[in-house]
NUKOLTOR-172961 format. One record per residue (C-alpha): x, y, z; residue in three letters. Coordinates in steps of 0.05 Angstrom, whole numbers, plus 5000, padded with zeros to 4 digits. Layout:
<nodes>
     X     Y     Z  res
     X     Y     Z  ALA
...
</nodes>
This chain:
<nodes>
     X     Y     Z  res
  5080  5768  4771  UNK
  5065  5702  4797  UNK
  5000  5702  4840  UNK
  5009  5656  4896  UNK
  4947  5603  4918  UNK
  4991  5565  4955  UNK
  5018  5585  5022  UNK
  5083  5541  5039  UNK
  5148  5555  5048  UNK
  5170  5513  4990  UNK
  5123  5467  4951  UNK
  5123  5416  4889  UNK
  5066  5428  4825  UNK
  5061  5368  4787  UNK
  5026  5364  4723  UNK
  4991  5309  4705  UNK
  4956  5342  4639  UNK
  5026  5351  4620  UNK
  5057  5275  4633  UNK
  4995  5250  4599  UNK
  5012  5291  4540  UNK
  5092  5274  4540  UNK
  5069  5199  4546  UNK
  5030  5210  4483  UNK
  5089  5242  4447  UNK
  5130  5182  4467  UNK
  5079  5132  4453  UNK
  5084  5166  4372  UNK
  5149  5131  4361  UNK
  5125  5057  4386  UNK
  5128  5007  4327  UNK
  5054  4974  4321  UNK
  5075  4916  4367  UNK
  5111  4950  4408  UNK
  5077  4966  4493  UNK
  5112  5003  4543  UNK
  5129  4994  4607  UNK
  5124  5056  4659  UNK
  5194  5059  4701  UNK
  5167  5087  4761  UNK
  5227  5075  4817  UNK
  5249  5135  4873  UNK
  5177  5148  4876  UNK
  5170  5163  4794  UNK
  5234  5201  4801  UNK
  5206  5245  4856  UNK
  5144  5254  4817  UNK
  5096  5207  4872  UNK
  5098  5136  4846  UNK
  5024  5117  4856  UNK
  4991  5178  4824  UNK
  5039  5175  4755  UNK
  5023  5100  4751  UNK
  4957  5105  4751  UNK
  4957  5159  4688  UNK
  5008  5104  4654  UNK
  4966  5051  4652  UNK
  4904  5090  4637  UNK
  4947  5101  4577  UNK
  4963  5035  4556  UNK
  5028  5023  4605  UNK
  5029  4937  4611  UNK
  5079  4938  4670  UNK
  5108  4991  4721  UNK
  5183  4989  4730  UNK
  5217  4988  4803  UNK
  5289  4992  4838  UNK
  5266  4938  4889  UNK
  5220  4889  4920  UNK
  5206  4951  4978  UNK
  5179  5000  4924  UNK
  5135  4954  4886  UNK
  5105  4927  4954  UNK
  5086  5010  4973  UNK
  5049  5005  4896  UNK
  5007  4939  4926  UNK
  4993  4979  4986  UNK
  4974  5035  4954  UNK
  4911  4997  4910  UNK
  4958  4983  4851  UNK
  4942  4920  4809  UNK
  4980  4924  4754  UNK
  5042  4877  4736  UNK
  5116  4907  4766  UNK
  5174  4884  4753  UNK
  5238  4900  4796  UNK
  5287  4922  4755  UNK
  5350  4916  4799  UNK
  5385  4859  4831  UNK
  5347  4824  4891  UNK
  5371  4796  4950  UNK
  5346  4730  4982  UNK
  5307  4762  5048  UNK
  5275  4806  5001  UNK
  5238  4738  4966  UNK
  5175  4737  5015  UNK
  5162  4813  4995  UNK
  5169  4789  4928  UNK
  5122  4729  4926  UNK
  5068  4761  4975  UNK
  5060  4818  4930  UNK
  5063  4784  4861  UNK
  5125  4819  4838  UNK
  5158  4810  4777  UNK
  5227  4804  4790  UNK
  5296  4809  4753  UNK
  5343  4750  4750  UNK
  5412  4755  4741  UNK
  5438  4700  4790  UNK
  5429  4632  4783  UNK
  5441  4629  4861  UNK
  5379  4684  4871  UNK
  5339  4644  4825  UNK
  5347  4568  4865  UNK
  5328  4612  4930  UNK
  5270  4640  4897  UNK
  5241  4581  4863  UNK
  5247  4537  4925  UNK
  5208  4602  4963  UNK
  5151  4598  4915  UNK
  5150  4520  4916  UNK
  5138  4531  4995  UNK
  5079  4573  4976  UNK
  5052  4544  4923  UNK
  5065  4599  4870  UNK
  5107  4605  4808  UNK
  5144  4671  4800  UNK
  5141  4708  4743  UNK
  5220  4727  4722  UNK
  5261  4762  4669  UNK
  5326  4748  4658  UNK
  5380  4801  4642  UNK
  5430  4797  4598  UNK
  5493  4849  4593  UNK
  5507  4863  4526  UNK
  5562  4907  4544  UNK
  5546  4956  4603  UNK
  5574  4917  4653  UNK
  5531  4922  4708  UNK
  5478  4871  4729  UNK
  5459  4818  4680  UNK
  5486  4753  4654  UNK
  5555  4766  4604  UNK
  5522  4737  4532  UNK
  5568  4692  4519  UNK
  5536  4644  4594  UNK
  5465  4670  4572  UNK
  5441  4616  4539  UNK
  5460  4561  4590  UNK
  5433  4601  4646  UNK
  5371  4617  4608  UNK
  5361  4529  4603  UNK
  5384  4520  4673  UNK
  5327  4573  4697  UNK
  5269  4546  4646  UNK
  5282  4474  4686  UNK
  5256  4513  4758  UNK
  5184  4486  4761  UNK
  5165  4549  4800  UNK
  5197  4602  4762  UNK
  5160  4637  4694  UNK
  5201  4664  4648  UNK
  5162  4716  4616  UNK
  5216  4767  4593  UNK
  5295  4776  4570  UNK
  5322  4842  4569  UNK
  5384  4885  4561  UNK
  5407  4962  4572  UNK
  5439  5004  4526  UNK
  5496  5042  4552  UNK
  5491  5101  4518  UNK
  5430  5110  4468  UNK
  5426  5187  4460  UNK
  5503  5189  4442  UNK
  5533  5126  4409  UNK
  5498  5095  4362  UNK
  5548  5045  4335  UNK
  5562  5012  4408  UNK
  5484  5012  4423  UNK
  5477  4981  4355  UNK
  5539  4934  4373  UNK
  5492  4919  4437  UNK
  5424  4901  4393  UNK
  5461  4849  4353  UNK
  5488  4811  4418  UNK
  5415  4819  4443  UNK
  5378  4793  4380  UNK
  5430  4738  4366  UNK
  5413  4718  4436  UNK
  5344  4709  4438  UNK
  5352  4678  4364  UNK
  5386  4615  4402  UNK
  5336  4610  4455  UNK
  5295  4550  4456  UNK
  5237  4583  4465  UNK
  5221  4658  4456  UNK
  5184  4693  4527  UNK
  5129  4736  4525  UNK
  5162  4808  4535  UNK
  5242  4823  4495  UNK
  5260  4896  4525  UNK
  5316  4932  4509  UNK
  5285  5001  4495  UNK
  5292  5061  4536  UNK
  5265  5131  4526  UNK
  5329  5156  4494  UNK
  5338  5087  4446  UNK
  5262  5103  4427  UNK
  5265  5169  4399  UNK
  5336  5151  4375  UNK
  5302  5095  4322  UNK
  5340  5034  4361  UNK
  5308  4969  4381  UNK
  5258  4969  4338  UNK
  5244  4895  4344  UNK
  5231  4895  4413  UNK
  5158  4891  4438  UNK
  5170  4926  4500  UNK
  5197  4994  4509  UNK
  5216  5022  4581  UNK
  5187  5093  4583  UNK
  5224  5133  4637  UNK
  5260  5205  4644  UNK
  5233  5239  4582  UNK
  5160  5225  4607  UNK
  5171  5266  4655  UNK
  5192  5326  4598  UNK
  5263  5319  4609  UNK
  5300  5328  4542  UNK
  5372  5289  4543  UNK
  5430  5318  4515  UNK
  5447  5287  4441  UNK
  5370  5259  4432  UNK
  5324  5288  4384  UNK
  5287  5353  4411  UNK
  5219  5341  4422  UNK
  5169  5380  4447  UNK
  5163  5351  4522  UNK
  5133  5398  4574  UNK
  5169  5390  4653  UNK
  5116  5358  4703  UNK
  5159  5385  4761  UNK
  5160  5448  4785  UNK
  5192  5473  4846  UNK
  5169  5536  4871  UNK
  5189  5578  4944  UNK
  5167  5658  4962  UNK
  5205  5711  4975  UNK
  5215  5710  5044  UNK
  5268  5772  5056  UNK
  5293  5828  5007  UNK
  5356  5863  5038  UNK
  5403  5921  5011  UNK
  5480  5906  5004  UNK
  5536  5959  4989  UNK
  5590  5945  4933  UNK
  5644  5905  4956  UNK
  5605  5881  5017  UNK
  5596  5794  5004  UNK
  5547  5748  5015  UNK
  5544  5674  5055  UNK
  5601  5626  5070  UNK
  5667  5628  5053  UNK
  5641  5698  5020  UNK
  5639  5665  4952  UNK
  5605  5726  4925  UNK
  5616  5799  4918  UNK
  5578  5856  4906  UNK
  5603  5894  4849  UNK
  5550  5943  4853  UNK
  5499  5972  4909  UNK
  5436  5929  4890  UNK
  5382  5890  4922  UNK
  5378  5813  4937  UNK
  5336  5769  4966  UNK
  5319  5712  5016  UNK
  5295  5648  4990  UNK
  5278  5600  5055  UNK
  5300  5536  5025  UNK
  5369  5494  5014  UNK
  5411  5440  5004  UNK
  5352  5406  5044  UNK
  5300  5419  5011  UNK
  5333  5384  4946  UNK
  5366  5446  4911  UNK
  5440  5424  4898  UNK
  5498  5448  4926  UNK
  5526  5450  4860  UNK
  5485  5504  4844  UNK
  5528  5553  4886  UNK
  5538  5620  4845  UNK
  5516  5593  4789  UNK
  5437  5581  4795  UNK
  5378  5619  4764  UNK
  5314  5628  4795  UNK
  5248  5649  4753  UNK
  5216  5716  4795  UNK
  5167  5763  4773  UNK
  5179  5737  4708  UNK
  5243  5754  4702  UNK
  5321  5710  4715  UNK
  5344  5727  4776  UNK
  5429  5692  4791  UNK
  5428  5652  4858  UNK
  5477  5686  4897  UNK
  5536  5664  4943  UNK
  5543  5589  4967  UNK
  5472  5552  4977  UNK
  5455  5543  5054  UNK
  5428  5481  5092  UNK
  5357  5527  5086  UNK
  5368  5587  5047  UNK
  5390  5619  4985  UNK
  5399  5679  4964  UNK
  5385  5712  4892  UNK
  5406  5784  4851  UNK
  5333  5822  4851  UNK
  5368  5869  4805  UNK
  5329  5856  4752  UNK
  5267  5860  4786  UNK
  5236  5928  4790  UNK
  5194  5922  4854  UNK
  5204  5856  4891  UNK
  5158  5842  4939  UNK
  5156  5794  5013  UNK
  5114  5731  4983  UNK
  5127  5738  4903  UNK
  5135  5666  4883  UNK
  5201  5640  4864  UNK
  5212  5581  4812  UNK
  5257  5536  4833  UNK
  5257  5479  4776  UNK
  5210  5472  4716  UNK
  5163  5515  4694  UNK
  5154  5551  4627  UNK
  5228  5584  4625  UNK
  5284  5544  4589  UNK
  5333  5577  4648  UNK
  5304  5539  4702  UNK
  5298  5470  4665  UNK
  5321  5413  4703  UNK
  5370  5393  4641  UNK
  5392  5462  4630  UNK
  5403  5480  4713  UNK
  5447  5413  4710  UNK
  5488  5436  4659  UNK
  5519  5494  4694  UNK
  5559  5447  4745  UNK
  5565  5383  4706  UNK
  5507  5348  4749  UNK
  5451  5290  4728  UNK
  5375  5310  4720  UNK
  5356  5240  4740  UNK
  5384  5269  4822  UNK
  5353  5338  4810  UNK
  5290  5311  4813  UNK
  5300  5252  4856  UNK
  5328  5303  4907  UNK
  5276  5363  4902  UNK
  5221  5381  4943  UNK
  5246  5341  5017  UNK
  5213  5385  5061  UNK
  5156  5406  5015  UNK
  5088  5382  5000  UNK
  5064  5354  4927  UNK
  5003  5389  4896  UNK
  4979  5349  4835  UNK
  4950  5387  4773  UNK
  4899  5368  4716  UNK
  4874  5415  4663  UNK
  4901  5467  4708  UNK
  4860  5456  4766  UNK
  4889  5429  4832  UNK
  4866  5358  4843  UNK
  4904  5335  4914  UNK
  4959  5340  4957  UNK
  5002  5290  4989  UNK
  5046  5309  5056  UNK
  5114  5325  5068  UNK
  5142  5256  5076  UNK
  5156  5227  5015  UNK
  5140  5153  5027  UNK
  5062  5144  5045  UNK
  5043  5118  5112  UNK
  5067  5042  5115  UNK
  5044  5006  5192  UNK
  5111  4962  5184  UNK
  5154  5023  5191  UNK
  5140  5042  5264  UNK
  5133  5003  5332  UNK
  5070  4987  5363  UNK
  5074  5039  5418  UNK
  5084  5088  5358  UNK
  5026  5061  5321  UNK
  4979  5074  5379  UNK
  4997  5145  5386  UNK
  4987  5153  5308  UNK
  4926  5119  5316  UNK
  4897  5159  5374  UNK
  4928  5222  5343  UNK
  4904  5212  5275  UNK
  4827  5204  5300  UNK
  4838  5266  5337  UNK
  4863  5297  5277  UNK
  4803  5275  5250  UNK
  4739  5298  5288  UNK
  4781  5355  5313  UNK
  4772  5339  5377  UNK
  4831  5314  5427  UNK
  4779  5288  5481  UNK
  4739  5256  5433  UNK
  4792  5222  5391  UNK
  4821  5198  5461  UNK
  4757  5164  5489  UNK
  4742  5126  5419  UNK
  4819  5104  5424  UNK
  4804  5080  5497  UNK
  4737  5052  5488  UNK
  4736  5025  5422  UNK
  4801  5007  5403  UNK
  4844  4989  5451  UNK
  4820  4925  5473  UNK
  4836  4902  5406  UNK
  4901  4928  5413  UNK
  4927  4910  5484  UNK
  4884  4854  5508  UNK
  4874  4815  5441  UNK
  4932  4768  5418  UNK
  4975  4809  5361  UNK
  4949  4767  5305  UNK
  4865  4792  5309  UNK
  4821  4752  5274  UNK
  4751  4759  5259  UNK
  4688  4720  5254  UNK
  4657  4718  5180  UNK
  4597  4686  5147  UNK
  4563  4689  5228  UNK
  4512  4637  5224  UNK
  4475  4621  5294  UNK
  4404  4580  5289  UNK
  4369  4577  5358  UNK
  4309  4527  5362  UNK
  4258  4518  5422  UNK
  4214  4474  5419  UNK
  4169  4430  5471  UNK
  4200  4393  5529  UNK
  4186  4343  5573  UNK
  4213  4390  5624  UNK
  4153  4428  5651  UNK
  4158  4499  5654  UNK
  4219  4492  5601  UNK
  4237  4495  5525  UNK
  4280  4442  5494  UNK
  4339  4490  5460  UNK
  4377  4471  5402  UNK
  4435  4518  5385  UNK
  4473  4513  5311  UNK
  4532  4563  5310  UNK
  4572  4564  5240  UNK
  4620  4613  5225  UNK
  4705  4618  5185  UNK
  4752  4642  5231  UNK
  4837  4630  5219  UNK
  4847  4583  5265  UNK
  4899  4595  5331  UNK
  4906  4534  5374  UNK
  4886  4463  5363  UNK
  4831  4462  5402  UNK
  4785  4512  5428  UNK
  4729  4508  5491  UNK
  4657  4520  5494  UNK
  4637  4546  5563  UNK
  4569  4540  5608  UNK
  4560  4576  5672  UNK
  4498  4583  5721  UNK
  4538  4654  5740  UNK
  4538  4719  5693  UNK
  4599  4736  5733  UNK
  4631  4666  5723  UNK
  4613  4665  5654  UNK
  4639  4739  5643  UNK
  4715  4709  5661  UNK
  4712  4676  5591  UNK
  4689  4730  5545  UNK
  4754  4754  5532  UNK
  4794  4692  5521  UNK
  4810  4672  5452  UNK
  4812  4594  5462  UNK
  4730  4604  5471  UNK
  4683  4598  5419  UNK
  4619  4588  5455  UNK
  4587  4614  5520  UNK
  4525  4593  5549  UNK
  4480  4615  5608  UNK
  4452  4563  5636  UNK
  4395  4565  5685  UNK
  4410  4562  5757  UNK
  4359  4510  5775  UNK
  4407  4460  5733  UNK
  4472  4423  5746  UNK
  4527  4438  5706  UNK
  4532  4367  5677  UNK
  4546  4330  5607  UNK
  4458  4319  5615  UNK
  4438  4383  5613  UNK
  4481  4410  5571  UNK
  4498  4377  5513  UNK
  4552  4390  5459  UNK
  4527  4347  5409  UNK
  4572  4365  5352  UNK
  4632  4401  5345  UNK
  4666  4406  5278  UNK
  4724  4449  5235  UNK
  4714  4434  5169  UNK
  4708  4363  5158  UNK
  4738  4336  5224  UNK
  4687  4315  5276  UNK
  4722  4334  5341  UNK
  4729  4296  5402  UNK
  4697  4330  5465  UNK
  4722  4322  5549  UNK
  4681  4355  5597  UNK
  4720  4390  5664  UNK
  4682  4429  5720  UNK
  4730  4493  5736  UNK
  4716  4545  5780  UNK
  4644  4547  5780  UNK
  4645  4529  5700  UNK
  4640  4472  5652  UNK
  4693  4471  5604  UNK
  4679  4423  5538  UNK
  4751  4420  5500  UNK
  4734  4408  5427  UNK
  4804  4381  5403  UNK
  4833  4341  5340  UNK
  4905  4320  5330  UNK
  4900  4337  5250  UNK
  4877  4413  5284  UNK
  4957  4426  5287  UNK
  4959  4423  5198  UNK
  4904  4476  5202  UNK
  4931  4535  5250  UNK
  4936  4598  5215  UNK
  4886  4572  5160  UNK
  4820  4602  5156  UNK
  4769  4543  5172  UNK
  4692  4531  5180  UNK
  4665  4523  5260  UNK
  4601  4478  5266  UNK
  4582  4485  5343  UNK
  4513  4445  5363  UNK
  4486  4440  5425  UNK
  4424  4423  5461  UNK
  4396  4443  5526  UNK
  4334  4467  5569  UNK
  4319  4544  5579  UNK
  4264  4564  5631  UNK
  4192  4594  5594  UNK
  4196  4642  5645  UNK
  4246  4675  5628  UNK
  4203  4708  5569  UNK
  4275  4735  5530  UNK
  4327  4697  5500  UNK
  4393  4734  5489  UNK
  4437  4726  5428  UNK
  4510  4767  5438  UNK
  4567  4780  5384  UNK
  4630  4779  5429  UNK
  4683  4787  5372  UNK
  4693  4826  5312  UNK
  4648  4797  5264  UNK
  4634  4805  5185  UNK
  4568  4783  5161  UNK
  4513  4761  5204  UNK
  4455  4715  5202  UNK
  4411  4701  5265  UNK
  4347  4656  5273  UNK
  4303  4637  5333  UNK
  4249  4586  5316  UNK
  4191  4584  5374  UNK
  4128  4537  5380  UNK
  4065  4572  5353  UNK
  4038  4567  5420  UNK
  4075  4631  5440  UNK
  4036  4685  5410  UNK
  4083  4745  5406  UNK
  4166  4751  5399  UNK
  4189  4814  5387  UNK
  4256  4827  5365  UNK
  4303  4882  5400  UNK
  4368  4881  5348  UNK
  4432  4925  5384  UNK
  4487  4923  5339  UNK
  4551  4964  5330  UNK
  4578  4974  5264  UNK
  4567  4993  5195  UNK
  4491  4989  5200  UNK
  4451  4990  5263  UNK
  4391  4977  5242  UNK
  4399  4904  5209  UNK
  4344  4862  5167  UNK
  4292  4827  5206  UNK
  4239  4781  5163  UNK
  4191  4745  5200  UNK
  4152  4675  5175  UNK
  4111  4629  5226  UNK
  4145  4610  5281  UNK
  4207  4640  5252  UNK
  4251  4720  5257  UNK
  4317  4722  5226  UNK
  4364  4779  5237  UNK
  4417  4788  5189  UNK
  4475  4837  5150  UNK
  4499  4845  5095  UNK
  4548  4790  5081  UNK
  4602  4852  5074  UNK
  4594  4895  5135  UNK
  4620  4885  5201  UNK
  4588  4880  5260  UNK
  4622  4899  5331  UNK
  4629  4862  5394  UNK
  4577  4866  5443  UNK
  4525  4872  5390  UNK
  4467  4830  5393  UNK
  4389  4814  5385  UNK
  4342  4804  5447  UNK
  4283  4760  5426  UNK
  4224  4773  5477  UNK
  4166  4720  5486  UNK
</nodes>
């Protein structure tokens, strides 16, 4: 009997020891210049897209194969590197998901490929294509007999890179004189090219143990890694990496002649036992299976029983001698032939390729190595993407999730509202950060009695959002507080209340992004001077990350005895210095910052403390160093 270590209604095992191993069975039939590619579309055929690509190219895979531009953008998302290609048709508002995420793409259109090469002129970038050709399918592709002029008329698009041609056979593990009708068309193809691309596929699993396209140097590895064995191909000895499994959730007695579920599609000819199983249709298991499934129970066949439900089934426990509530049930895979994905497929005509596309909706994945459990991933079978839901949604999945988190409602709630939301609501949508935070403060002896001379250097990248942006000095904390959350303001200054707000004594001398020296006006508002810092080339630049030079010069009072330096945005990296006369004695340095690490560097030389990060971590706003004199 089954012991059970997982406690689900219905749940999904896959093995990873065993794909490794059918890989490596497959991989035994490659000719020595022959790589494979991983086809990893509907999620690696329900298998969980991100965790069998990773095991494929840890064993040699050179590309991951996808339906479309959406799948291989969830692979980028999910920390995947390696080249994809998208192995159906494309459409032309799919092109920016292609180019943004360095996809591979099939070409099969000479209309698709002007749209996409005029895309990735736009943005800079060539696109890396391979062009299909149908050697007698009939699907997508080019017919052979255009192939060769559309082939020239694509290798003239500057930004397009042909890298591969490829084919499909229609029918490798059954007719070997039309697939071998459909490798001559291929090779007599690529024998007129002008010049031969990197990667010639034609190869699936079944044409790989079958001996055909032996010339190719790419092979498309696909349902036989995953230990299905097709009809009519050679059997090997590939293990299933799927299995379905479900408890016993009911055990019932029924009287001869009494029948079970809809349309009483089953009789009893006998007074037996039978059992509840609480998954369906649903969940994955097909239909199709009606009266004709087998289940794997106490390690015996057990005959699904009556039509299959939306969430149950129900199975013969007559050959069970003492079923019990909770035995496991398996559904799909595992180590008897009965419950085989090919083999349960057979009895109603259906495709493995759905079978496992379809299982497991409402049940969790639980990955396996060497026979210990590894991870799990949730019920949903699509990872968390942020484009699929609103921004009120996001919040409460935000909020929720921290919750979720420190297991603590109240606590999750006040970080949200604290922390978090004021990026969220009073920000513009598009946040940008500060990075590379670079702010040199200099007193030195003035003139001024009683006062320091101040010179203020402020460098840091930012993308740029308007074409100008405002430095602000106030005599007021309160006035100058109305311009700490604006985004059009780079700099604030506090400026001593003995002074007039005037272009004497306060003085931007310098304002720059990147090479442009900006132009400067001065306006009095509201208790404030505004400097505008402005440029009409500024306008080429929004959006663009850019480098902020901010100097200034001014006059702060001795008496004072601190000198404040605040972070007001989100800031990455951070480097601050305050140069003093030798004639004060004593600074000492009060660093409060918010972030990563709270408790930053701090060197001191003569005349000289400099506060800094790491160049990596980020630093919160209202963060800050108080130097005291």
């Amino acid at each position: 009997m089954l012991r059970r270590k997982i406690f689900e209604r219905s749940w999904v095992e896959i093995d990873l020891s065993a794909f490794r191993t059918n890989l490596n069975i497959l991989k035994s039939f490659l000719e020595p210049q022959q790589q494979f590619m991983m086809i990893v579309k509907a999620d690696a055929y329900g298998h969980g897209a991100r965790e069998i690509s990773k095991i494929a190219c840890e064993e040699g895979a050179v590309y991951l194969g996808v339906a479309n531009p959406e799948e291989g953008r969830l692979l980028r998302l999910q920390g995947c590197q390696a080249p994809v290609l998208i192995l159906s048709p494309c459409l032309k508002n799919e092109i920016n998901t292609i180019l943004d995420n360095d996809l591979a793409v099939n070409v099969s259109s000479l209309d698709f490929a002007r749209a996409l090469n005029k895309t990735a002129k736009t943005k800079n970038k060539q696109a890396v294509v391979h062009l299909k050709v149908d050697t007698g399918m009939h699907r997508s592709g080019i017919l052979d007999s255009e192939f060769i002029d559309f082939f020239n008329k694509i290798a003239k698009m500057d930004n397009l890179l042909i890298e591969g041609v490829f084919t499909h056979f229609a029918s490798a593990e059954n007719d070997p004189e039309f697939s071998k009708q459909q490798e001559e068309r291929f090779w007599n193809i690529i024998d007129n090219l002008p010049f031969t691309p990197t990667y010639l596929h034609i190869d699936n699993s079944n044409a790989l143990v079958n001996g055909l396209g032996k010339h190719s140097n790419l092979v498309r590895l696909g349902i036989m890694a995953y230990g299905i064995q097709v009809p009519g191909n050679k059997d090997i000895a590939l293990q299933p990496v799927m299995t379905f499994k479900t408890i016993l959730s009911q055990i019932k007695h029924i009287a001869k002649g009494e029948s079970v579920g809809y349309n009483r599609s089953w009789t009893a000819k006998k007074d037996c036992l039978y059992g509840i199983l609480p998954i369906g249709y649903a969940d994955g298991y097909d239909f199709m299976l009606s009266n004709c499934g087998v289940v794997f129970l106490d390690n015996k066949i057990c005959n699904v029983i009556g039509r299959i439900s939306m969430d149950m089934i129900c199975v013969d426990l007559s050959p069970i001698e003492h079923p019990a509530i909770g035995d496991v049930a398996i559904l799909l895979g595992g180590s008897a032939l009965e419950t085989r994905a090919e083999n349960l497929v057979s009895k109603y005509g259906g495709n493995s390729y759905e079978l496992l596309c379809q299982v497991g909706r409402r049940a969790k994945r639980y990955y396996f190595q060497n026979g210990k459990m590894i991870y799990s991933t949730p019920l949903s079978r699509r990872d968390f993407v942020p484009d699929d839901f609103s921004d009120s949604k996001l919040n409460q999945i935000i909020e929720s999730a921290i919750a979720q988190r420190l297991q603590s409602i109240e606590i999750g709630e006040l970080i949200y509202r604290e922390m978090l939301r004021d990026f969220f609501y009073y920000k513009d949508k598009d946040i940008h950060y500060r990075h590379n935070f670079q702010h040199q403060v200099i007193f030195s002896h003035s003139l001024n009695a009683g006062y320091f001379n101040a010179t203020t250097t402020l460098n840091f990248d930012k993308v740029l959002s308007n074409d100008y942006f405002l430095v602000a000095c106030a005599s007021s904390d309160e006035v100058l507080r109305r311009y700490f959350k604006r985004s059009d303001v780079e700099y604030r200054w506090l400026m001593d209340d003995s002074f007039e707000l005037d272009s004497k004594n306060f003085i931007v001398c310098l304002a720059k992004v990147d090479d442009l020296i900006l132009q400067t006006t001065l306006h009095y508002i509201n208790g404030c001077l505004e400097i505008r810092c402005s440029h009409p080339e500024l306008k080429k630049k929004i959006g663009k990350r850019v480098h902020f030079t901010i100097n200034t010069l001014t006059l702060y009072p001795c008496s004072s005895h601190q000198f404040s330096v605040f972070i007001t945005e989100l800031t990455r990296g951070v480097d601050i210095s305050f140069r003093f006369p030798l004639t004060i004695n004593t600074v000492d340095c009060v660093p409060f910052f918010s972030g990563q690490d709270k408790d930053p560097i701090i060197q001191r030389n003569n005349g000289e403390i400099r506060v800094s990060s790491k160049p990596e971590e980020w630093i919160f706003p209202i963060s800050g160093v108080v130097f005291a004199y």
